[in-house]
C-alpha positions as CSV (number, residue, x, y, z in Angstrom):
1,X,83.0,100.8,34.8
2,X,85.9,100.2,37.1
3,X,88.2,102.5,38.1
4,X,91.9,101.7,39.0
5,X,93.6,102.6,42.1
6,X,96.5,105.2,41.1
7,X,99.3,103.4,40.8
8,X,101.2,105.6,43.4
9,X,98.1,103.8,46.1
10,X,99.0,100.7,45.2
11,X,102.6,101.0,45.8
12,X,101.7,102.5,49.4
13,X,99.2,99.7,50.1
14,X,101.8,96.7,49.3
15,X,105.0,99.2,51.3
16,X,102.6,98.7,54.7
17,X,101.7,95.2,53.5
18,X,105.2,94.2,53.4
19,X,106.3,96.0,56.4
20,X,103.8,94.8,58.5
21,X,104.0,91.5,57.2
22,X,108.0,91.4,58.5
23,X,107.7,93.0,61.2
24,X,105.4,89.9,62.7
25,X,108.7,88.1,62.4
26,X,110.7,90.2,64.7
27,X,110.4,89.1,68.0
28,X,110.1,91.7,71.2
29,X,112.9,91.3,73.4
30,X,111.9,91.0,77.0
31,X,114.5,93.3,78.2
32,X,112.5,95.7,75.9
33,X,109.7,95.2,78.0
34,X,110.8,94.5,81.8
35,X,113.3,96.4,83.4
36,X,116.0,95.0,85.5
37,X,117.2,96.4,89.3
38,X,120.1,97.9,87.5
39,X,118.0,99.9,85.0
40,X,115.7,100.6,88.1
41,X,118.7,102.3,89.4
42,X,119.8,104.2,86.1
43,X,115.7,105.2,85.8
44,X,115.4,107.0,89.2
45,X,118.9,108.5,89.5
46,X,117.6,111.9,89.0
47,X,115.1,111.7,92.2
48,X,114.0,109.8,95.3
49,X,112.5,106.6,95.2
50,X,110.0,106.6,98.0
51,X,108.1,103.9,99.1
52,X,104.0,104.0,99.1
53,X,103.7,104.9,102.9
54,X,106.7,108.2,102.3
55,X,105.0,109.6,98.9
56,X,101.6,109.8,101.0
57,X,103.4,111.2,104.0
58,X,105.4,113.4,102.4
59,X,103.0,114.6,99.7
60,X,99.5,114.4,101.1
61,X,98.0,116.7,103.7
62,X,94.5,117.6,105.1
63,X,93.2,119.7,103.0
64,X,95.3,119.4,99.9
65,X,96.8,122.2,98.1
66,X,93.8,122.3,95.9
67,X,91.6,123.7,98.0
68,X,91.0,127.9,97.5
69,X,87.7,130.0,96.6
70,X,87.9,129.1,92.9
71,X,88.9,125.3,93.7
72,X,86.1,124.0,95.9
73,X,85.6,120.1,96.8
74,X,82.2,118.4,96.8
75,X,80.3,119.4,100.1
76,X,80.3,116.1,101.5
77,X,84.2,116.5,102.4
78,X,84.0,117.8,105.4
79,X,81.9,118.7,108.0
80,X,84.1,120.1,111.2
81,X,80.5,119.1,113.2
82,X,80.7,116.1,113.0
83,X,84.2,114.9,111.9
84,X,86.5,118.0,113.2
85,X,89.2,118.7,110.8
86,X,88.7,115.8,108.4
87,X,88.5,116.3,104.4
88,X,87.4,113.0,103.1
89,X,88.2,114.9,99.4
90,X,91.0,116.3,99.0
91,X,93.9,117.0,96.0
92,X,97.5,117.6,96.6
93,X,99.4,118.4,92.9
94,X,103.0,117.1,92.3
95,X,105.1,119.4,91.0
96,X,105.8,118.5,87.7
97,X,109.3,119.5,87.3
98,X,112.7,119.1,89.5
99,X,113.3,116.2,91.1
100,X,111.7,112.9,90.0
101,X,109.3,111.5,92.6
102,X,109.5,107.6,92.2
103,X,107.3,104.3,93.7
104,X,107.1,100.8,93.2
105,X,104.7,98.4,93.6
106,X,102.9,95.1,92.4
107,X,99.6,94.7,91.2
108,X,97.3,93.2,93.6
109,X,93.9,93.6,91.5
110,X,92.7,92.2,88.5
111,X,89.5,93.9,86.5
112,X,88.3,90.6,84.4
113,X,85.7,90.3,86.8
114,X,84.8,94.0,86.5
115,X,84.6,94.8,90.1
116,X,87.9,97.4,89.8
117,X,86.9,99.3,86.6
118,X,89.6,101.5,85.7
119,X,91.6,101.2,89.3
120,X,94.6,99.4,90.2
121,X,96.1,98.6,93.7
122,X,100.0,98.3,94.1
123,X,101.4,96.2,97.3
124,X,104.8,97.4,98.5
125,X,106.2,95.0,101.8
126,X,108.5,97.0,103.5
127,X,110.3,95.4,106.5
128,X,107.9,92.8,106.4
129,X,104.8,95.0,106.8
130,X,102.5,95.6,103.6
131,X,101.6,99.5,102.1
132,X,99.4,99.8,99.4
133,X,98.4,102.8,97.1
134,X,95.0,102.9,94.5
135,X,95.9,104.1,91.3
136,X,93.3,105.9,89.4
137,X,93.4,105.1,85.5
138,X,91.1,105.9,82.8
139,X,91.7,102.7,80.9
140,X,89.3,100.0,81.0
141,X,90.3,96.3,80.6
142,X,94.0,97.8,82.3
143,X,94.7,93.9,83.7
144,X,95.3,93.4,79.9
145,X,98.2,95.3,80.5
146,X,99.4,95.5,83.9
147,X,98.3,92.1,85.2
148,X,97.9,90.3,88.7
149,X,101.4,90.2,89.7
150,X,103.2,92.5,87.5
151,X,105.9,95.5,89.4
152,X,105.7,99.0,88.4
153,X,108.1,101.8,88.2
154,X,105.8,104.7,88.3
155,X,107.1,108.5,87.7
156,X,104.6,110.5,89.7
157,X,105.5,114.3,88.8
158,X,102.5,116.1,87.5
159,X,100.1,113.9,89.0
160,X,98.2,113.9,92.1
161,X,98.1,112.3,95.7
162,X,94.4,113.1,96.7
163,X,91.6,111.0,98.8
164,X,88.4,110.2,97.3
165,X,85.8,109.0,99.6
166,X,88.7,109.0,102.5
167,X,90.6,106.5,100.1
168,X,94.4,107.2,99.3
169,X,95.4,107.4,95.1
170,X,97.5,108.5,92.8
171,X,95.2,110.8,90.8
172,X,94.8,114.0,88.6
173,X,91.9,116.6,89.5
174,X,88.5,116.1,88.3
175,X,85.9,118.6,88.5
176,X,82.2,117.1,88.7
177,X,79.2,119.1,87.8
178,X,76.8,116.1,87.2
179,X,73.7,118.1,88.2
180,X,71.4,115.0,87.4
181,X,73.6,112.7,90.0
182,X,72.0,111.6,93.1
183,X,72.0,114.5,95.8
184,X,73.9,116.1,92.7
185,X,74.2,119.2,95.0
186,X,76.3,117.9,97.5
187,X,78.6,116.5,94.5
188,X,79.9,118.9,92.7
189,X,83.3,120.8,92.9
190,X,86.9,119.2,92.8
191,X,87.6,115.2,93.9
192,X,90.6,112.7,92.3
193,X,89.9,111.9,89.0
194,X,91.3,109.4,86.6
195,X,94.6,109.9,85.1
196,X,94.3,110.0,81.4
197,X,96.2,106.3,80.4
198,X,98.3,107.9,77.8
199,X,100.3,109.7,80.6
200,X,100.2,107.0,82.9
201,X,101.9,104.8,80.3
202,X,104.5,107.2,79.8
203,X,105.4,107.4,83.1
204,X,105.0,103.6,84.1
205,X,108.1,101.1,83.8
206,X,107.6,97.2,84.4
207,X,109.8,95.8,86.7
208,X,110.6,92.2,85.9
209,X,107.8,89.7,84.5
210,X,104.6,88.9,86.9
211,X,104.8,87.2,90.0
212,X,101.7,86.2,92.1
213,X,103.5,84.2,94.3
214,X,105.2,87.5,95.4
215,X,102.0,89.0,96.6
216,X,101.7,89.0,100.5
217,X,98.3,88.7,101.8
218,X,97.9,89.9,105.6
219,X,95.4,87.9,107.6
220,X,92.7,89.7,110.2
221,X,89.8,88.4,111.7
222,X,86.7,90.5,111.2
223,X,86.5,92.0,114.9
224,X,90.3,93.3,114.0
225,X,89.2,95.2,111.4
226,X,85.9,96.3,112.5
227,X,86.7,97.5,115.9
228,X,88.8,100.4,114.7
229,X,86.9,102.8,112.3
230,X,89.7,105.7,113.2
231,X,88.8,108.0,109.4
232,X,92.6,109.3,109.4
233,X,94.4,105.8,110.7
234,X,92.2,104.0,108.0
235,X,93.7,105.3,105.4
236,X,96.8,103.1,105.8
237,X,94.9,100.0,105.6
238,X,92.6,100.6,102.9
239,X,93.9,98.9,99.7
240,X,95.7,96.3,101.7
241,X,95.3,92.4,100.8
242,X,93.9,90.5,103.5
243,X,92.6,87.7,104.1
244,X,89.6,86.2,106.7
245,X,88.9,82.7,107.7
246,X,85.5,81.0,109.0
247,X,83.1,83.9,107.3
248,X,80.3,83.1,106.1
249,X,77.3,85.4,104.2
250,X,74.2,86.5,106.8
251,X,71.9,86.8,104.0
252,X,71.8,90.8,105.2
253,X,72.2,94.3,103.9
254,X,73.6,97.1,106.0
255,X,71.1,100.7,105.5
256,X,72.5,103.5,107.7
257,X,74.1,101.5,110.0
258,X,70.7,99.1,110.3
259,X,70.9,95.4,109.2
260,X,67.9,93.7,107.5
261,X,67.8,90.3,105.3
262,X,68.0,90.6,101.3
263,X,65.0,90.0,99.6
264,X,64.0,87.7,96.4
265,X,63.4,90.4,94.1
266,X,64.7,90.9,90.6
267,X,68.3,92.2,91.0
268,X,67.6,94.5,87.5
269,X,64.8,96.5,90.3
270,X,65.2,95.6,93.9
271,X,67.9,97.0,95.1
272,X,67.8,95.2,98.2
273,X,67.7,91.2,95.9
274,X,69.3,88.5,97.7
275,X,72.5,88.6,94.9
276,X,76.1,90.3,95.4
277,X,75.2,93.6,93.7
278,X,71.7,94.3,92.1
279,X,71.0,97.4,90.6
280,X,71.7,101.0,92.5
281,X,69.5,102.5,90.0
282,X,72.5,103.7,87.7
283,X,73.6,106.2,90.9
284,X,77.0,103.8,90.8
285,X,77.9,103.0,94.7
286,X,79.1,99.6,95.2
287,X,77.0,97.4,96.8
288,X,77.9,95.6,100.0
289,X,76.5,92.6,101.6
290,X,77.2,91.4,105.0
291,X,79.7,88.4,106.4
292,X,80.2,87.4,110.3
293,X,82.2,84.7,111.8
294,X,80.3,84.4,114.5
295,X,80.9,87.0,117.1
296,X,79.4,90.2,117.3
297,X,81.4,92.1,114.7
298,X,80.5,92.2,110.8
299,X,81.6,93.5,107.6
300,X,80.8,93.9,104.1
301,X,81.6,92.6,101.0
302,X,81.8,95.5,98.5
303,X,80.8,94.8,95.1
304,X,79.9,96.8,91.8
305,X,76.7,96.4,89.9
306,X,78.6,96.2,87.4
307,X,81.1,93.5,88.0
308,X,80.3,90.1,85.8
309,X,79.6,88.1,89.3
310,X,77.0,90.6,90.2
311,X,73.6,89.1,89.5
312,X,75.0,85.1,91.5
313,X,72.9,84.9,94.1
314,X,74.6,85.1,97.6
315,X,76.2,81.5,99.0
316,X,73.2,79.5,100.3
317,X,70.8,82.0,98.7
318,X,68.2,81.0,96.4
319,X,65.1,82.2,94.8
320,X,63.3,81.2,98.2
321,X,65.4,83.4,100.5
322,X,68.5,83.5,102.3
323,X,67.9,81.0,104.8
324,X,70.8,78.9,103.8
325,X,73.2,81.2,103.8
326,X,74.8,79.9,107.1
327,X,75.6,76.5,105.3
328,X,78.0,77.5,103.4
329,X,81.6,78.5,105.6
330,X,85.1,79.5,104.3
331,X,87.4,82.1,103.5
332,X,87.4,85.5,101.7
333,X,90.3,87.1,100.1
334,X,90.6,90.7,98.7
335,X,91.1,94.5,98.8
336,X,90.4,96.1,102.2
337,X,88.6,99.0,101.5
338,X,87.2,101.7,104.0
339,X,85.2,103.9,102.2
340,X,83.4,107.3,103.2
341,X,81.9,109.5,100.7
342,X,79.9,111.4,103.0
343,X,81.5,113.9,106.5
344,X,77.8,114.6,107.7
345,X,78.0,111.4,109.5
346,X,79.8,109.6,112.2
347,X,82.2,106.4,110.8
348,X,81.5,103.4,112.0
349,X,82.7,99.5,111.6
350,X,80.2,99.3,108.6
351,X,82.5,102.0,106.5
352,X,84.9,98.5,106.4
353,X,84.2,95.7,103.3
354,X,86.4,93.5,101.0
355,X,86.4,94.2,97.5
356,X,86.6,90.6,96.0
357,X,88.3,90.8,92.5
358,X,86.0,87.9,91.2
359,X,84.4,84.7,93.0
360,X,87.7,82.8,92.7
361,X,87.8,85.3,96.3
362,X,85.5,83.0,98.0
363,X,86.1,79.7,99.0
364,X,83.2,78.3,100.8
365,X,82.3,75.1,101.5
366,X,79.1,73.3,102.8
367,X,79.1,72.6,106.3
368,X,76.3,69.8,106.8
369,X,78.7,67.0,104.8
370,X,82.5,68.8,105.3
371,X,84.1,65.7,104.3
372,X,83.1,65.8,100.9
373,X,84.0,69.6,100.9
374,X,81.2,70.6,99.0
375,X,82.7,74.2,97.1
376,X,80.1,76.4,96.7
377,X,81.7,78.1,93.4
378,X,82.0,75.1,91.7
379,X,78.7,73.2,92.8
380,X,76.3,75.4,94.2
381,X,77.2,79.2,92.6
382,X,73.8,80.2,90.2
383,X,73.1,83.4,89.0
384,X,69.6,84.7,89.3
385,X,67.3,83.8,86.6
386,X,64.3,86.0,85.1
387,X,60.9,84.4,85.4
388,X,58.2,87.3,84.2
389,X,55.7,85.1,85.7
390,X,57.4,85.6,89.3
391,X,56.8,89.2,88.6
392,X,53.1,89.1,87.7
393,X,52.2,87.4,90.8
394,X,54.0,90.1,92.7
């Protein structure tokens, strides 16, 4: 036998029917959505707008604020041995009342390729000159939302400005007590964690509609960048876009400041395969491999196991080797990043890599026939391929 809704469910049912079938017709105005300079104005007129480089200087110190015999960071922050009076953890709280503590910025990252999971950079040019802050958010697929080009308002009382692994963001305290992490030990206490999205929402405001052509891009050659590994003057390049010409992949990883060539393994067990990222093992760091352009100096480009690109094999890799890799030249664009998770050792110019957002990044082209500009991305790019036989013979 059937039974009949009540007629009181039925009257609710067609009610949100109806209202949601009218309110499709209502269109959202944009100035609903994107605030103008004027409301910009009206917004912050009961604080100080600061730009990126004056919230970190004004808010962020050595040790933090955090720090005290119930608050301890991870023991990796700081080792006055080896890197005297450095905290590459540290937590500094915003008060959360009186007088509203203001930035601005425009995306510069873009997660579709999964290499910035829950993370944002904002760009800020100043006089010319380019700051740029990380922005920790627990929301994944936030590009959906605050995409490549968009400008944000972004109220920062009752958040954090805190370093994690000597990198500057906006942030919230996390404490870790993973005891099954790798070298869990040296792991656990207080670091930046992610700032829960419902309050970042509520105290983010889009400035005007998205703009990439608005997005500076500074350009370095890799001996600029690697020749200064300074942990504290670092910090005011990390996040920054760059740009560097006439790179190309040396087939190599870097191990403790040791370079040796990538092998042919499967990415899903070798850690060491001859692809962007193959597997850490679930432990999480990103992977780097190594670019040169020809003189001495190299860097890294920092990708996460993660990341939808992962598994291609490196330009002019194959499942024979990396011998190729020299063929294919070009330019790489992305996040500078100088990242140092660990104070029991000295820095050097391998703590530098560029965090591509997704291969677009790379624009490589073959060098034995330049006239036909052979792109590596669009002709040549393969993602590594299973064979269980390859593994049996191994």
């Amino acid at each position: 036998m059937k039974t009949a809704f009540p007629t009181t469910a039925r009257m609710l049912m067609l009610s949100a029917a109806v209202f949601l079938i009218s309110g499709c017709h209502k269109p959202v105005a944009e100035d609903e959505l994107f605030a103008t300079e004027a409301q910009v104005a009206e917004l912050t007129k009961d604080g100080h707008l600061y730009t990126l480089n004056e919230l970190v200087d004004r808010f962020m110190t050595e040790q933090g604020n955090y720090l005290s015999d119930t608050t301890q960071y991870r023991t990796r922050a700081n080792n006055d041995g080896v890197n005297p009076g450095i905290w590459l953890f540290s937590i500094d709280t915003l008060p959360s009342q009186g007088e509203g503590i203001y930035i601005r910025g425009r995306v510069i990252t873009d997660d579709y390729g999964g290499n910035f999971y829950k993370a944002l950079v904002i760009q800020q040019v100043v006089d010319g000159e380019q700051q740029a802050l990380r922005l920790s958010v627990d929301a994944g697929s936030i590009s959906g939302i605050y995409p490549l080009g968009q400008e944000l308002l972004i109220r920062c009382n009752g958040f954090a400005i805190g370093r994690y692994a000597n990198q500057v963001q906006l942030c919230v305290p996390s404490h870790n007590n993973n005891t099954y992490a790798d070298n869990a030990e040296q792991k656990v206490g207080w670091a930046p964690g992610r700032i829960p999205f419902a309050r970042f929402k509520a105290a983010t405001t889009l400035i005007g509609t998205p703009d990439v052509s608005r997005l500076h891009v500074d350009e370095y050659t890799i001996q600029e960048i690697a020749q200064d590994y300074d942990i504290q003057k670092a910090r005011t390049k990390d996040g920054c876009l760059v740009r560097i010409r006439n790179i190309f992949y040396t087939g190599q990883y870097e191990y403790n400041g040791t370079l040796d060539n990538c092998t042919t393994g499967n990415p899903s067990t070798d850690t060491y395969a001859n692809v962007f990222a193959p597997t850490t093992g679930n432990v999480g760091y990103p992977q780097s491999r190594i670019i040169s352009d020809g003189t001495p100096y190299k860097t890294n480009i920092s990708m996460s196991e993660y990341a939808k690109q992962a598994n291609y094999y490196l330009p002019g890799a194959d499942s024979t080797g990396v011998e190729h890799c020299k063929d294919f030249v070009g330019t790489v664009t992305g996040i500078l990043s100088y990242y140092m998770d660990n104070a029991n050792y000295a820095p050097d110019m391998y703590n530098w890599s560029i965090s591509i957002r997704d291969l677009r990044d790379l624009e490589l082209y073959r060098t034995d026939d330049i006239e036909k500009r052979y792109d590596w991305l669009t002709n040549y790019a393969t993602e590594y391929t299973f064979h269980p036989e390859e593994e049996e013979q191994q």
